[in-house]
C-alpha positions as CSV (number, residue, x, y, z in Angstrom):
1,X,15.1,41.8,107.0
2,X,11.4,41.3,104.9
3,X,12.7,44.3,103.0
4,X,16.5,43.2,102.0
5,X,14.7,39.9,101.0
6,X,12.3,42.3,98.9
7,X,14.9,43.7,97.5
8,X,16.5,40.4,96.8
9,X,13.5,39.2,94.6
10,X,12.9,42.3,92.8
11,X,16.6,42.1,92.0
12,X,16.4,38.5,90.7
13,X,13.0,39.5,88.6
14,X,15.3,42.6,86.8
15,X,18.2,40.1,86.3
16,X,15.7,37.6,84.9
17,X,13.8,40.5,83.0
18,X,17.0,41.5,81.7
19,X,18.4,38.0,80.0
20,X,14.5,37.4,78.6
21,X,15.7,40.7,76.6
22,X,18.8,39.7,76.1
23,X,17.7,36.3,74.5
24,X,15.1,38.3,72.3
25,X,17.5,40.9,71.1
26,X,19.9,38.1,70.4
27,X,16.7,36.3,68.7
28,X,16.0,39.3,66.6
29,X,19.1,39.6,65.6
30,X,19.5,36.2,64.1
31,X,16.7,36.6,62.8
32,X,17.3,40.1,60.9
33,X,20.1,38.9,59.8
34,X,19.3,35.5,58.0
35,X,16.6,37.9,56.3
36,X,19.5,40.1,55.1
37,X,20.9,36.7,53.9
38,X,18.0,36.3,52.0
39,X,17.5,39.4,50.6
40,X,21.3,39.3,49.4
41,X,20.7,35.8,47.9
42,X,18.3,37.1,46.3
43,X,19.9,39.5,44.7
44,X,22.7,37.4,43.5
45,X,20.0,35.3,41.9
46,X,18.6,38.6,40.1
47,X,22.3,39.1,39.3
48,X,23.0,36.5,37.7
49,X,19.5,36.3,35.7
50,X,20.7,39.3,34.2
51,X,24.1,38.6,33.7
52,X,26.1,37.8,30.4
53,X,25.7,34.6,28.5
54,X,28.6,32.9,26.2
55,X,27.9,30.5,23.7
56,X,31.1,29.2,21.4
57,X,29.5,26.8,18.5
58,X,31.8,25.0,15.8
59,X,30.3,24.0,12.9
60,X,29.5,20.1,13.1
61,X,28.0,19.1,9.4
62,X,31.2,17.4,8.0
63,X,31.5,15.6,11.2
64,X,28.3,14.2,11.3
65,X,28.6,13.7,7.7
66,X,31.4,11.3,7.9
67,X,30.0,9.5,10.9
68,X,26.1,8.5,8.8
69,X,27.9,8.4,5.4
70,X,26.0,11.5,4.1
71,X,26.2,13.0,-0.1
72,X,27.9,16.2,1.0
73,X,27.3,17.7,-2.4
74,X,23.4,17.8,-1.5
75,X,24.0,19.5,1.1
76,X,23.5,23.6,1.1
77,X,25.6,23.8,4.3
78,X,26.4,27.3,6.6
79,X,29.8,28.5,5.4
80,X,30.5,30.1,9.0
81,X,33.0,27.3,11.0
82,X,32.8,29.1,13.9
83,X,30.0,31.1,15.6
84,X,30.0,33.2,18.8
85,X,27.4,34.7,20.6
86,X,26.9,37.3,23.3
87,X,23.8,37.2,25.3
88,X,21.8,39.4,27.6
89,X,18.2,38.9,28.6
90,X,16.5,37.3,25.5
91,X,18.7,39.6,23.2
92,X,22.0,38.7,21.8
93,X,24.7,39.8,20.2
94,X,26.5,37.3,17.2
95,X,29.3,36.6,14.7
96,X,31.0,34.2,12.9
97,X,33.7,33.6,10.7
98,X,34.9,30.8,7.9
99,X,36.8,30.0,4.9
100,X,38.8,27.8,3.1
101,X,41.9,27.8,1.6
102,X,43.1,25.2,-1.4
103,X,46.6,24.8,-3.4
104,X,47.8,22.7,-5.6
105,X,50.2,21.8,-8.5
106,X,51.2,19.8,-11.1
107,X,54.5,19.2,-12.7
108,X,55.5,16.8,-15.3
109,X,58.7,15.2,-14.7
110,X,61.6,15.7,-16.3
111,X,60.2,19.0,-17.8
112,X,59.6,22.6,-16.8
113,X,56.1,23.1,-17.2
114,X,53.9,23.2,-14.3
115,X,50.2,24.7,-13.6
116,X,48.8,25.7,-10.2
117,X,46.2,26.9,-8.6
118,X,44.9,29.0,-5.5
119,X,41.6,29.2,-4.4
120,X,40.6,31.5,-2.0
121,X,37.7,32.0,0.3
122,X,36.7,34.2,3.6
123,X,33.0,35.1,4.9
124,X,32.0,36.7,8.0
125,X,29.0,38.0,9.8
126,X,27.8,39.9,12.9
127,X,24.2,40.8,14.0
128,X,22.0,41.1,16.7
129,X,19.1,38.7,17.8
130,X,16.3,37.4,20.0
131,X,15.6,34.1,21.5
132,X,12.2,32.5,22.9
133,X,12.0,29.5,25.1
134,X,9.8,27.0,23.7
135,X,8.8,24.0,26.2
136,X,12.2,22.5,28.6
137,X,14.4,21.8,25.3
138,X,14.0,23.7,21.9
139,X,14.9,27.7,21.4
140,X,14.3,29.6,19.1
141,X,15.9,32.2,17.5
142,X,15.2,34.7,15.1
143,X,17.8,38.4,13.7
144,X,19.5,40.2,11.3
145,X,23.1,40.0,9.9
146,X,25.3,42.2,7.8
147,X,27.7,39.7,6.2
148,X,31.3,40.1,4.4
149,X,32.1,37.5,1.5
150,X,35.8,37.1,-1.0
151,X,36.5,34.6,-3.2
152,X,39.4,34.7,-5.0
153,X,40.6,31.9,-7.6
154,X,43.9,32.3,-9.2
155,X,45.6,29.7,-11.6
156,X,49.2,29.8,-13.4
157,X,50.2,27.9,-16.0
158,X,54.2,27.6,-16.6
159,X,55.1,26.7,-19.8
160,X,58.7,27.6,-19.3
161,X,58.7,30.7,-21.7
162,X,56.1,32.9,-19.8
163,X,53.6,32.7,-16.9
164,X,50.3,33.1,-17.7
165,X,48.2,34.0,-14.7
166,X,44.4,33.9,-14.8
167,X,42.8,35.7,-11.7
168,X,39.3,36.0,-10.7
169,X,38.2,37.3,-8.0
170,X,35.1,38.7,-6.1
171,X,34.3,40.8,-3.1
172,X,30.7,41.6,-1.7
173,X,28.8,42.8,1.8
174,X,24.8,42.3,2.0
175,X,22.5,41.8,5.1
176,X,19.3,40.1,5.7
177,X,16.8,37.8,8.0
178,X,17.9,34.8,9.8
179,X,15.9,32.6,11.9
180,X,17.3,29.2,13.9
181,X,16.2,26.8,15.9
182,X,18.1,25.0,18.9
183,X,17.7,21.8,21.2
184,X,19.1,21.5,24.7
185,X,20.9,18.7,26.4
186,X,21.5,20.4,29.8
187,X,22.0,23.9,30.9
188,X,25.9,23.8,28.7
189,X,25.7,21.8,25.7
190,X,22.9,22.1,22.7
191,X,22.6,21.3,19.0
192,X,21.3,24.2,17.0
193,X,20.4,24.6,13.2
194,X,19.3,27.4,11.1
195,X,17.8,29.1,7.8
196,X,19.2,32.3,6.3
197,X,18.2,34.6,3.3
198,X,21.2,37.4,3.3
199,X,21.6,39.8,-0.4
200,X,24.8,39.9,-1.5
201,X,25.9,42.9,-3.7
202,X,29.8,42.6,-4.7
203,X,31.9,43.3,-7.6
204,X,33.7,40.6,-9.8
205,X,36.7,41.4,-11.1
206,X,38.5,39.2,-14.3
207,X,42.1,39.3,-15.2
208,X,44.7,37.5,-17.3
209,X,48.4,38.7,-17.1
210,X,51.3,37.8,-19.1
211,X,54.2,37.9,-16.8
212,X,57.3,38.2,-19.7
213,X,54.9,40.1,-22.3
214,X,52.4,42.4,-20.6
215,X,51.4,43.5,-23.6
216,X,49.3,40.7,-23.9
217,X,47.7,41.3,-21.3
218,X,43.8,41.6,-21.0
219,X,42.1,44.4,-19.9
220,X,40.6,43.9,-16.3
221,X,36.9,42.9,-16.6
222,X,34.6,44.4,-14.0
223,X,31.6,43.4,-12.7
224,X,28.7,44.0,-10.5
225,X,26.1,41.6,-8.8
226,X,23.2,41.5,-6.6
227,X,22.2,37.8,-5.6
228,X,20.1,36.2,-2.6
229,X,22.7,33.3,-1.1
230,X,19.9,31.2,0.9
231,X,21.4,29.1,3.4
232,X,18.7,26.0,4.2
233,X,18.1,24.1,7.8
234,X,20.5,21.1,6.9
235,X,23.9,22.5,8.7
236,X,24.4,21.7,12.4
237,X,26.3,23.5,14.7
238,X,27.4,22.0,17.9
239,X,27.2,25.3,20.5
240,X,28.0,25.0,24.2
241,X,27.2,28.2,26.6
242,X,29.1,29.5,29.8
C-alpha cells in the first residue's frame, strides 16, 4: 500500500516536473520568437534606410512672384520647370527639363500683309549629387550636370509678293558645378534654392530665305561659342519626396 502511494507521489512530481518544462519551453519559445520579431523589424528599418528616395520639384519663382508683386526682369531665375531626383544613401541621381514656346502674328485688316514670329526654347540637364544634413531643417547639396540648351527664333514677314523668313537659331551642351540648398517642413514637403555655373559651347547658325526668289537668299552664317550661363540663388523650387 506505502509503495502504490510512493508511486503515486513520484508520479504527481514527474507530471508536475513535466508542465514546469512545458511552461519554460512554451516561455522560450515566446520569447525566441518576439526576438526574431525584433531582429526582422530591424531589418525592415535597415531596409528602408537604404531604400530609394523620390523627390518631384516644380519650379515655384513666377508663383511667388505674382503672390509679393516681385520685378521679374531682375530676376536670373533657373530655366528648368521641372526637376526630378533619385536618391540613395546621401548620393543622388537628378534631371530636369524646361522651355517655352511663343507665337504670334499681326495682320492688317483689309490687306494681305502679315508678320509672325516663333520663338523657340528647350533645356535640359542630368547629373549626379551629394547631400548633407545640416541641423533638423536645411540640406544641402552640392554636384555636377551635363546640360542640353536650343533656342530657335524664327520671324516671317508677308508682304503678299514673297515670304521673307529670318531664322536664327542655336544649339549647345556644356557641364559644370552646382551647389543648392534646401529647407524642410516635414519628412514630404521642402522649399529648395540653388546656384549654378554650367559652360555652354554651341553653334549659332543665321539664315534669311526668300521663299518665291531663292536667289536672294543669304548664305547661312555659322557660329561658334563658349559662354559660362550662371544661374544665381533667387529661383525657388517647391520639391516634395516619396
Amino acid at each position: 500500500m506505502g509503495q502504490i502511494i510512493l508511486q503515486e507521489n513520484l508520479y504527481s512530481r514527474l507530471l508536475n516536473l513535466n508542465k514546469q518544462i512545458m511552461l519554460r519551453n512554451i516561455f522560450s519559445i515566446v520569447i525566441l520568437l518576439g526576438f526574431s520579431i525584433h531582429l526582422f523589424g530591424q531589418e525592415n528599418t535597415e531596409k528602408v534606410k537604404l531604400s530609394f528616395t523620390h523627390e518631384l520639384g516644380i519650379n515655384a519663382t513666377h508663383l511667388i512672384n505674382k503672390l509679393i508683386h516681385y520685378n521679374s526682369d531682375t530676376l536670373n531665375n533657373s530655366p528648368y520647370y521641372i526637376t526630378y531626383r533619385l536618391g540613395h544613401g546621401n548620393w543622388g541621381v537628378r534631371v530636369g527639363i524646361g522651355g517655352s514656346r511663343k507665337y504670334s502674328e499681326i495682320k492688317q485688316k483689309g490687306y494681305a500683309d502679315s508678320k509672325s514670329s516663333l520663338n523657340y526654347r528647350f533645356d535640359a540637364r542630368i547629373g549626379i549629387d551629394y547631400q548633407v544634413q545640416f541641423g533638423k531643417r536645411f540640406v544641402g547639396n552640392f554636384g555636377l550636370d551635363l546640360v542640353k540648351r536650343s533656342i530657335v527664333s524664327d520671324d516671317i514677314d508677308d508682304s503678299g509678293y514673297d515670304k521673307i523668313e529670318v531664322l536664327n537659331q542655336f544649339h549647345g551642351y556644356g557641364f559644370g558645378p552646382v551647389a543648392g540648398i534646401k529647407y524642410m517642413f516635414n519628412s514630404h514637403l521642402s522649399l529648395y534654392t540653388e546656384a549654378s555655373f554650367y559652360m555652354i559651347y554651341g553653334n549659332t547658325d543665321n539664315a534669311r530665305i526668300f521663299k518665291n526668289f531663292p536667289e536672294l537668299n543669304d548664305n547661312i552664317l555659322q557660329s561658334t561659342s563658349a559662354e559660362l550661363n550662371t544661374v544665381l540663388t533667387s529661383g525657388i523650387f517647391l520639391i516634395y519626396q516619396f
